[in-house]
C-alpha positions as CSV (number, residue, x, y, z in Angstrom):
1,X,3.4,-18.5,-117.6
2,X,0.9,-20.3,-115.5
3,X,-2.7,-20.3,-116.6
4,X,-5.3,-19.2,-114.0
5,X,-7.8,-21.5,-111.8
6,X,-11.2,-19.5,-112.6
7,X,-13.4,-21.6,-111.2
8,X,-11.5,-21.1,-107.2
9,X,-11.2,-17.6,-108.1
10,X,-14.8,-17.6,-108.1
11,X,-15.2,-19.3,-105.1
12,X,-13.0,-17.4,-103.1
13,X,-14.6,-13.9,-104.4
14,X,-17.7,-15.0,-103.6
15,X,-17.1,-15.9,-100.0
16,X,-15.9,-12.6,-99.7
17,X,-18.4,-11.1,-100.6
18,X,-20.9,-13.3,-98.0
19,X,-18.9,-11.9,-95.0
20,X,-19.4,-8.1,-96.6
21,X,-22.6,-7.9,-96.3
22,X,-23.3,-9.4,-93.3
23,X,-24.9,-13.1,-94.1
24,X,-23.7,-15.8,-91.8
25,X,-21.4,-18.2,-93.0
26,X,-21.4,-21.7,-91.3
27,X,-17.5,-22.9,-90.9
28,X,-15.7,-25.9,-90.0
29,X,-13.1,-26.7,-87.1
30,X,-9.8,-24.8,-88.1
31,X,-7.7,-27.1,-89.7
32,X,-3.9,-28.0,-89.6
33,X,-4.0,-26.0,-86.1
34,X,-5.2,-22.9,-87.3
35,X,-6.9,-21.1,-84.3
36,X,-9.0,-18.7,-86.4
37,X,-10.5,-16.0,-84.5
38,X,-8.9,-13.3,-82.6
39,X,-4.8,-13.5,-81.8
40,X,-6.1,-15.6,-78.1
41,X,-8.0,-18.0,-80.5
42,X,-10.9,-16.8,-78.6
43,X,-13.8,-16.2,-81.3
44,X,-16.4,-14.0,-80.3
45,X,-19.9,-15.3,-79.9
46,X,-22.0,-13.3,-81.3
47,X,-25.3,-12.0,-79.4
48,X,-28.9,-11.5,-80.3
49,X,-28.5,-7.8,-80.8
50,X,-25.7,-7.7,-82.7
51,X,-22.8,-7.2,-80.0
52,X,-20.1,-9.8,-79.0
53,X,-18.8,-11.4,-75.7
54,X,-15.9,-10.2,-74.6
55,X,-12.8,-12.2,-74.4
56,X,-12.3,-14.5,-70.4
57,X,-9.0,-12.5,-70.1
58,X,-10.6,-9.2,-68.8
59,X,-10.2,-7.3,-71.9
60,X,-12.3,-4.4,-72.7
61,X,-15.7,-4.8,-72.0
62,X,-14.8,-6.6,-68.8
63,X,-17.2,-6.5,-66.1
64,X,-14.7,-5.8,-63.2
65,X,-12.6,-8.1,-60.6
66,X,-14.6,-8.8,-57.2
67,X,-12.0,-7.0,-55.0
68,X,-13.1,-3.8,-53.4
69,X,-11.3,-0.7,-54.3
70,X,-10.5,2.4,-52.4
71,X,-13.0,4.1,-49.8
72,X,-13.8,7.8,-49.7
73,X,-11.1,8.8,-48.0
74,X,-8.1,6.9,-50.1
75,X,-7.8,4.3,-47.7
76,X,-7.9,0.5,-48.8
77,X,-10.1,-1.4,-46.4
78,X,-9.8,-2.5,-43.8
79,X,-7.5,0.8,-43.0
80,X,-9.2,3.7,-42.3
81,X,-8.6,7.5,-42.1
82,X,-6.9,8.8,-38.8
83,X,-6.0,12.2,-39.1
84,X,-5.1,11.5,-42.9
85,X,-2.9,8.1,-41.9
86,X,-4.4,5.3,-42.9
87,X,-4.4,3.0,-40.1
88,X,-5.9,-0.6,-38.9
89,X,-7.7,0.8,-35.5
90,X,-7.8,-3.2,-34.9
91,X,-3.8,-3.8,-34.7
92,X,-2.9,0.3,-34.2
93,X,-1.6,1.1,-30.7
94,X,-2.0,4.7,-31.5
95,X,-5.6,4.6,-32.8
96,X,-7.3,1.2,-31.2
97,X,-11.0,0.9,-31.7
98,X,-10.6,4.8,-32.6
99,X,-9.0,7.2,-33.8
100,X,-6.9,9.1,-31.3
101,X,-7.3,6.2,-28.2
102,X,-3.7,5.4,-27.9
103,X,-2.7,2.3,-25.6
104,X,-0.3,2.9,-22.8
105,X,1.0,1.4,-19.8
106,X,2.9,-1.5,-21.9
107,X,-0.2,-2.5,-23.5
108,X,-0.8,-3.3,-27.5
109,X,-3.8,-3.0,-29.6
110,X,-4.9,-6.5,-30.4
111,X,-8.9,-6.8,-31.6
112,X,-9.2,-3.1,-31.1
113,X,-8.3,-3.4,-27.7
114,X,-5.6,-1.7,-25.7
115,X,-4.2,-5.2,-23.9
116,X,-1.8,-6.5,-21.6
117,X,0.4,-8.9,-23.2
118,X,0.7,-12.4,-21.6
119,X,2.2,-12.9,-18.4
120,X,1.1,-9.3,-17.6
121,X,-1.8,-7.9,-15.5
122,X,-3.4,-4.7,-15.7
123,X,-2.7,-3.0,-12.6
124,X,-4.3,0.7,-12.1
125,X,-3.2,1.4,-16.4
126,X,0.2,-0.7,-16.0
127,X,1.0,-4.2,-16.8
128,X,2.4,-5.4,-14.4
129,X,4.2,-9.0,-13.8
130,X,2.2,-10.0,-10.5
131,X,4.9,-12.6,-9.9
132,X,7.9,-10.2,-9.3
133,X,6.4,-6.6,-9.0
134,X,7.5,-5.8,-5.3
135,X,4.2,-2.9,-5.2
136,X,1.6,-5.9,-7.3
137,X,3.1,-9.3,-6.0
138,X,0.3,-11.9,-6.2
139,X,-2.5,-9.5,-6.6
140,X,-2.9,-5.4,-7.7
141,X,-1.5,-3.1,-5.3
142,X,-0.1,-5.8,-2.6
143,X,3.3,-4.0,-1.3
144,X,5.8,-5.8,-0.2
145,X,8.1,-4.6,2.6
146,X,10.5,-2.4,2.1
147,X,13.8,-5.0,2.2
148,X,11.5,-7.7,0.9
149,X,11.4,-8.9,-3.1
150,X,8.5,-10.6,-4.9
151,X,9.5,-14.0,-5.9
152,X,7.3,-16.6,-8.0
153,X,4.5,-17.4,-8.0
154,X,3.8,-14.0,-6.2
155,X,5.3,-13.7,-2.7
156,X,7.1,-11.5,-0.5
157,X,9.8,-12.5,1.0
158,X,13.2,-11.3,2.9
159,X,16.8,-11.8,2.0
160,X,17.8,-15.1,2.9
161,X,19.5,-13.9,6.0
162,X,16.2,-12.4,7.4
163,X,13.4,-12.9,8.7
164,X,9.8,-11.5,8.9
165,X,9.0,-10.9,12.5
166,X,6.1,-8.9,12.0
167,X,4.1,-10.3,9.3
168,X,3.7,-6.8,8.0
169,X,7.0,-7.1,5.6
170,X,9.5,-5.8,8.4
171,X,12.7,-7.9,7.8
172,X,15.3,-8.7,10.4
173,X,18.7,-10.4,10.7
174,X,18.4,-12.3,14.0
175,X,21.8,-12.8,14.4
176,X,22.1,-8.7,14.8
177,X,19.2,-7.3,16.1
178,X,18.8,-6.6,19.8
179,X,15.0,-6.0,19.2
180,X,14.6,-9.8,18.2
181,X,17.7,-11.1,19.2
182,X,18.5,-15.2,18.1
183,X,14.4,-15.6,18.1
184,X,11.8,-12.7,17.2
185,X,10.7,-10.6,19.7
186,X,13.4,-11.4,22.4
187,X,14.8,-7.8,22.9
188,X,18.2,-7.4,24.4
189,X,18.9,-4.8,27.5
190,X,18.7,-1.4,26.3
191,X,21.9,-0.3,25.7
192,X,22.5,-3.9,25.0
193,X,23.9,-6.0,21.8
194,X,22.6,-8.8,19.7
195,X,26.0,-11.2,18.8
196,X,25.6,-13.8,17.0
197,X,22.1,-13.9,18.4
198,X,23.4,-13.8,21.6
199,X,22.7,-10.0,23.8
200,X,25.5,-8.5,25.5
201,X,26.3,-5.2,27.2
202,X,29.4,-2.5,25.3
203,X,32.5,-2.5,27.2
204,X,31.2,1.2,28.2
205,X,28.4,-0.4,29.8
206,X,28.9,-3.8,31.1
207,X,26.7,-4.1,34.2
208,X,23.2,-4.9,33.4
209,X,20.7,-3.5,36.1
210,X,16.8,-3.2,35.7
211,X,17.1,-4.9,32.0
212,X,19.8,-1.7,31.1
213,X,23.2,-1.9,30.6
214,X,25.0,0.5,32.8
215,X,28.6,1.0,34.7
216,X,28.4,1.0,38.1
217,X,31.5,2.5,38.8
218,X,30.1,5.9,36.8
219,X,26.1,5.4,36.6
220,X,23.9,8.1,38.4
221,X,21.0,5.6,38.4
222,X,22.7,2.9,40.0
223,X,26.4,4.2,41.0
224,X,28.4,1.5,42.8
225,X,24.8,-1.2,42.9
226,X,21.8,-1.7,40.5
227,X,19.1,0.7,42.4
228,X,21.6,3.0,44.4
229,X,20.3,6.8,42.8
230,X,23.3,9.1,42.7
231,X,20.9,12.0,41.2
232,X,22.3,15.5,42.1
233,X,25.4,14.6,42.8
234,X,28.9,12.5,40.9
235,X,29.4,8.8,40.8
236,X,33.3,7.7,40.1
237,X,34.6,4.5,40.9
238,X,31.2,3.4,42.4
239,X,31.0,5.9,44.9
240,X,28.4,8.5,45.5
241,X,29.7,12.0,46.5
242,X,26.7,14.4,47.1
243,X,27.2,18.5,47.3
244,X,27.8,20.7,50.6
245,X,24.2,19.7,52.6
246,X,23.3,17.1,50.7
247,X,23.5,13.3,52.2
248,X,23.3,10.1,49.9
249,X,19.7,8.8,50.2
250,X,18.5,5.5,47.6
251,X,16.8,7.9,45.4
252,X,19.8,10.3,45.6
253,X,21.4,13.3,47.2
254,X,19.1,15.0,49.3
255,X,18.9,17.7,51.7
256,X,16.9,16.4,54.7
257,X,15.9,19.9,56.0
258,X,13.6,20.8,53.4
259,X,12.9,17.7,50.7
260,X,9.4,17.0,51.1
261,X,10.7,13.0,50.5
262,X,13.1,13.0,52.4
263,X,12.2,14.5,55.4
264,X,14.6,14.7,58.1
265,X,15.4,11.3,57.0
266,X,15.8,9.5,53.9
267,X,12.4,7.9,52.5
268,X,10.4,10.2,55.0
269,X,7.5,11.7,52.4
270,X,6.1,14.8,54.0
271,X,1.8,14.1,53.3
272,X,0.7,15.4,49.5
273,X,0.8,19.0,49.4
274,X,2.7,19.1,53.1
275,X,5.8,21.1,53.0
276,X,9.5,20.4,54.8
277,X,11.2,23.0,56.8
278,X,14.2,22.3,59.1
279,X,13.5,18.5,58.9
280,X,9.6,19.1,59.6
281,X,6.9,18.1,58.0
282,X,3.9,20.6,58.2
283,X,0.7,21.2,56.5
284,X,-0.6,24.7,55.2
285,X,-2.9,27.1,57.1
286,X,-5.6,26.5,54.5
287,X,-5.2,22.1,54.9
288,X,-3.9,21.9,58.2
289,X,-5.1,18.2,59.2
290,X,-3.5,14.9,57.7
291,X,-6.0,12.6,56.5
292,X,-4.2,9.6,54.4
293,X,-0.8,11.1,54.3
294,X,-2.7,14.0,52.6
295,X,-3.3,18.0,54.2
296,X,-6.9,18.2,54.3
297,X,-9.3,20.8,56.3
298,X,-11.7,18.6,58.4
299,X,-13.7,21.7,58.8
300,X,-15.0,21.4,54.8
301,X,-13.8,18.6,53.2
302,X,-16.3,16.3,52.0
303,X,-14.2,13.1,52.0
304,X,-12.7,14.2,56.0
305,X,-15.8,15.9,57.5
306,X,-15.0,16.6,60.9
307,X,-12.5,13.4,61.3
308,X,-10.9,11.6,58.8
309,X,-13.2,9.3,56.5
310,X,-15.9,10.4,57.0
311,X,-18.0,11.1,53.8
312,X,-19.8,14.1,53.2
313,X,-20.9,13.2,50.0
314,X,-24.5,14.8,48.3
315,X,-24.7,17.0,51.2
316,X,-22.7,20.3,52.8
317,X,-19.6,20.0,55.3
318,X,-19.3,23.6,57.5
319,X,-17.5,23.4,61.1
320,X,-16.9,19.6,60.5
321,X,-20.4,18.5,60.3
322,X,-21.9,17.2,57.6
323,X,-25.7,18.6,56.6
324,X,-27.7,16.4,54.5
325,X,-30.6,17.4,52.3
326,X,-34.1,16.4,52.8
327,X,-35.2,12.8,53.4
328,X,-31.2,11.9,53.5
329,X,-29.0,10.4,56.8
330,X,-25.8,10.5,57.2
331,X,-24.2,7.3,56.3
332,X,-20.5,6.1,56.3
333,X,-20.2,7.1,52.5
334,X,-22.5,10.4,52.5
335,X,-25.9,11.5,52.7
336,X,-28.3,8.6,51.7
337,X,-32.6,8.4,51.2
338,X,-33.1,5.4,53.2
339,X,-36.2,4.6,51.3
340,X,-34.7,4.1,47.7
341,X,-31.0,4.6,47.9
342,X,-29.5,0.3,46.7
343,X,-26.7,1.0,48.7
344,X,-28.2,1.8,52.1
345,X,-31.7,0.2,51.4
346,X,-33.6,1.2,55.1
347,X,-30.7,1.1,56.7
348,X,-26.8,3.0,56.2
């Protein structure tokens, strides 16, 4: 049996009993690696009142991280409460800038802002591509024509085939159309075709008269030559054939006994408001003079007073003569005041 080291037992009992009650005890690095301290080998420091510094690791007694934590609503900045979503109005097309303002129209939320992405315009709520939107090309609300397409950078324009002959977006194909036939604006007969850019007349219609295509062999408006009127009556094989009393006339069939323009002869006009009987020409009972091809009553017309062309004008005509008012002659053209009137200045 091994005797006992007395004196180190004393030593080491009385360093116990130092840290017991409290005295400070002054130590020396650790030695042969020994950490001493806590299980980090972090030793607290000990403070004026008694307490100690927490370990660097965020143990207990830690004074928190710097990150902010939750707001009010549960929502970790920078979301915030929309309707109990939590949402980013900076980035959220359903709640940009706010809750509820939801971006349309092909647009995205981008800064808070409802946007157009790029490329796109804003166009009454719509992005719109202004370089091949046939209702935006070039510029909001610029329609193109209705056979037209908007081609980059932003212009109407026809099918290849075509042409715009208006400038309002109205495309045609010259090679077809007899309203701007081979070059715009030359319009073929009517009736007519456009070949090839070339007009022509139908094979129903083949005669071209007065800028129409017609067949004289069966036209009423020109039946058998361009002008010859077969109106009231048949045209076949060019020939005019009038009814019973009737005769051929150029404006067509006619009866010359009582057709106040063709009066007992073709192109005879009876006078304007003049009537035909039996070939005659003969004016009313009320109008029974012919002034100017016209009935007229030279006993009170103010253009024919008392013979024809002579001017009753500014006064009254009764029995063919003309009464003036006071201070007025009778001039050529009517009752004038001598004294002031520019047109018969002291004289008619």
């Amino acid at each position: 049996m091994k005797s006992l080291n007395v004196p180190a037992l004393v030593m080491c009992l009385s360093a116990l009993i130092a840290v017991g009650c409290g005295g400070g005890v002054a130590t020396s690095d650790p030695i042969d690696g020994d950490s001493g301290g806590g299980p980090d080998g972090q030793v607290p420091v000990e403070k004026k009142d008694g307490g100690a510094t927490p370990p660097k690791d965020g143990g207990a007694g830690d004074a928190g991280s710097d990150d902010a934590g939750p707001t009010d609503t549960g929502c970790q900045p920078p979301l915030e409460d929309c309707s109990g979503d939590c949402v980013d109005k900076q980035a959220n097309d359903a709640h940009c800038g706010t809750c509820g303002n939801a971006c349309a129209g092909g647009k995205t939320c981008r800064t808070g802002q409802c946007l157009c992405p790029a490329g796109r315009e804003d166009c009454n709520g719509t992005c719109t591509d202004l370089a091949a939107d046939p209702q935006n090309c070039g510029q909001c609300d610029r329609k193109c024509g209705g056979l037209q397409s908007c081609v980059s950078p932003g212009v109407c324009e026809c099918p290849a085939d075509m042409i715009d002959c208006s400038g309002m977006g109205d495309c045609f194909d010259l090679s077809s159309d007899p309203a701007n036939c081979g070059k715009c604006g030359t319009a073929c007969a009517a009736g007519g075709t456009c070949t090839s850019g070339q007009c022509g007349c139908p094979a129903t219609a083949p005669d071209l008269c007065d800028n129409a295509c017609v067949d004289l062999l069966t036209s009423l408006v020109a039946c058998g030559n361009c002008g010859h009127s077969c109106t009231g009556g048949t045209c076949a094989a060019g020939i005019c054939t009038c009814g019973a009393n009737d005769v051929a006339c150029p404006g067509g069939c006619a009866n010359l006994s009582n057709d106040p323009q063709n009066c007992g002869n073709c192109g005879r006009d009876c006078p304007t408001g003049g009537t035909c009987t039996s070939g005659q020409c003969a004016c009313p009972a009320g109008t029974p003079d012919i002034c100017d091809n016209a009935c007229v009553d030279l006993q009170t017309d103010m253009a024919n007073c008392g013979q024809c062309k002579r001017a009753c004008t500014g006064g009254t005509c009764a029995a063919g003569i003309c009464t003036c008012g006071a201070n007025q002659v009778q001039c050529p053209n009517g009752c004038a005041n001598l004294s002031n009137d520019p047109q018969n200045c002291g004289q008619c």
